[in-house]
C-alpha positions as CSV (number, residue, x, y, z in Angstrom):
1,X,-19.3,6.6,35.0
2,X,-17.6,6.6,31.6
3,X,-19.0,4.6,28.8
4,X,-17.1,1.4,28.0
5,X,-15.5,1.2,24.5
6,X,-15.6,-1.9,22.3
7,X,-12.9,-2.6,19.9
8,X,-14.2,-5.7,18.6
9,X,-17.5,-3.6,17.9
10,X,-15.3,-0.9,16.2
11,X,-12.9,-3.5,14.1
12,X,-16.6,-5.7,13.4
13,X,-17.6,-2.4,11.8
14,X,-14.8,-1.9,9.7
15,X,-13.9,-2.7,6.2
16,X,-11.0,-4.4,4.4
17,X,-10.6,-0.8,3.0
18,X,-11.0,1.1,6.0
19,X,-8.3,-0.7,7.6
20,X,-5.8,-0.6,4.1
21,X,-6.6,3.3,4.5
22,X,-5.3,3.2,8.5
23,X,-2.7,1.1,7.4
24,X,-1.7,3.7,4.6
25,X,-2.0,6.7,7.2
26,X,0.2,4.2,10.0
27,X,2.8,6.9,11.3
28,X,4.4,3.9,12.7
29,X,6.2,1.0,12.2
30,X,3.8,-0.6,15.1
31,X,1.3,0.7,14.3
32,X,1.2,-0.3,10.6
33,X,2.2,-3.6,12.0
34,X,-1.2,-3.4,14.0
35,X,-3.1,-3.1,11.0
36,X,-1.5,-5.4,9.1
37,X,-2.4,-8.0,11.8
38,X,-6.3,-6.8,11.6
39,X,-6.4,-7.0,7.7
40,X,-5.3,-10.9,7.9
41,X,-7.9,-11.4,10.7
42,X,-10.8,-9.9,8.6
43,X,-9.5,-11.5,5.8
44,X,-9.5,-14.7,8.1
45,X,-12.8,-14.6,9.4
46,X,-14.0,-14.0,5.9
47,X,-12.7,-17.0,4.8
48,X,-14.1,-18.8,7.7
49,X,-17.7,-17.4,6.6
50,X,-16.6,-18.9,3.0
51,X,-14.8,-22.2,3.6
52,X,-17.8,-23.1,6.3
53,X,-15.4,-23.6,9.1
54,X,-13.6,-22.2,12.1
55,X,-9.8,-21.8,10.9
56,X,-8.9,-19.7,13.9
């Protein structure tokens, strides 16, 4: 049986940095769009973690 991957566990895991650096490396329009969208939602759930309250 092969081992389930979680993304949530991997993008929990990952920095504001580390994603700028993906984003940087993105060969892609789509994909840079990808990381784009995951830099506002870490930014977004730090906020959350700030403000006190659930914004999403």
């Amino acid at each position: 049986m092969t081992e389930k991957i979680s993304l949530y566990g991997i993008f929990a895991e990952m920095t504001i940095s580390d994603l700028q650096d993906c984003l940087a490396a993105s060969e892609t329009r789509e994909e840079a769009v990808f990381y784009r969208k995951l830099i506002n939602m870490k930014l977004q759930i730090n906020q959350e973690k700030i403000v006190g309250e659930a914004l999403l």
